[in-house]
C-alpha positions in Angstrom: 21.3 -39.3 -10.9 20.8 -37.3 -13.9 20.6 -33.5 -13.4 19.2 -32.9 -16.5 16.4 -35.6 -16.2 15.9 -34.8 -13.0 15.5 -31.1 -13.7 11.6 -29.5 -12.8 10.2 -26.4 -12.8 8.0 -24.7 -10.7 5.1 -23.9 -13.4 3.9 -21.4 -10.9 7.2 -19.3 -10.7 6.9 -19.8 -14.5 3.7 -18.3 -15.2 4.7 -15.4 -13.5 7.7 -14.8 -15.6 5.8 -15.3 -18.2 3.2 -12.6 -17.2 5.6 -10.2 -16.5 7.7 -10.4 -19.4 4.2 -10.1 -21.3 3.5 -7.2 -19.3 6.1 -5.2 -20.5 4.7 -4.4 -23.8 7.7 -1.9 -25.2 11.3 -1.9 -24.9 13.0 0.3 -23.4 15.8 2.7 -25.9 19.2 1.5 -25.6 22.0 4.3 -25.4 21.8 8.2 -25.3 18.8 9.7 -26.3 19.1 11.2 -30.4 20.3 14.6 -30.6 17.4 17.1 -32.0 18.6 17.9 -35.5 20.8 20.8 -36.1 22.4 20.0 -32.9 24.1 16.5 -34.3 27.5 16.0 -36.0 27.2 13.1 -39.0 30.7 13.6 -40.1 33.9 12.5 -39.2 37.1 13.6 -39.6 39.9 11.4 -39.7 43.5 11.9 -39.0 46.6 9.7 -39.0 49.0 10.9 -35.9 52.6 9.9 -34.4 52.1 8.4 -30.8 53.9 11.5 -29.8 51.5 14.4 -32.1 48.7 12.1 -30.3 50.1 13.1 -26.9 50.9 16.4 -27.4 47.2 17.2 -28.8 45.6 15.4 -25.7 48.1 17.8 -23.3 46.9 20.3 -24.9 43.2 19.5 -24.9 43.5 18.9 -21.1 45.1 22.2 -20.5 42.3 23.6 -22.2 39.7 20.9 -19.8 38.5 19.7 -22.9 37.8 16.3 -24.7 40.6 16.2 -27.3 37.8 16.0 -29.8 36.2 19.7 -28.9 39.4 20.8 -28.8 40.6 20.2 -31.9 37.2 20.6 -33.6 37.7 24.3 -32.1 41.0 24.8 -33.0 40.4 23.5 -36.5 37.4 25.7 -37.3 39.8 28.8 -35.6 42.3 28.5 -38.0 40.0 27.4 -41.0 38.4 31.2 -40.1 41.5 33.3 -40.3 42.6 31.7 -43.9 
């Protein structure tokens, strides 16, 4: 016995899948809605850090109950002011 000779389909349940899939004339948007503009960041900064700098930014970010990435973005622009 062959399973793949042997293989049917209901054309019924077909159809339907069919109909519904045609049905559903748009896709829905994958991911997070777009930021309106003004509001988004379209550059990166990139640092190279120790495993221990890494840490000791992340302690403090938590201490703070920030991501690391607002917190340093804070205290970046903080001390880019007072210069």
């Amino acid at each position: 016995m062959d399973p793949v000779k042997d293989f049917s389909y209901d054309k019924v349940d077909f159809s339907c899948y069919r109909n519904l899939m045609a049905a559903r004339k748009t896709k829905r948007p994958r991911g997070r809605p777009k930021l309106p503009r003004g509001r988004d960041r379209g550059v990166v900064l990139t640092i190279r850090l120790q495993k221990a700098e890494r840490a000791a930014l992340e302690k403090a970010a938590r201490v703070a109950d920030q991501p690391i990435s607002a917190w340093a973005r804070s205290v970046l622009l903080r001390e880019a002011s007072l210069g």
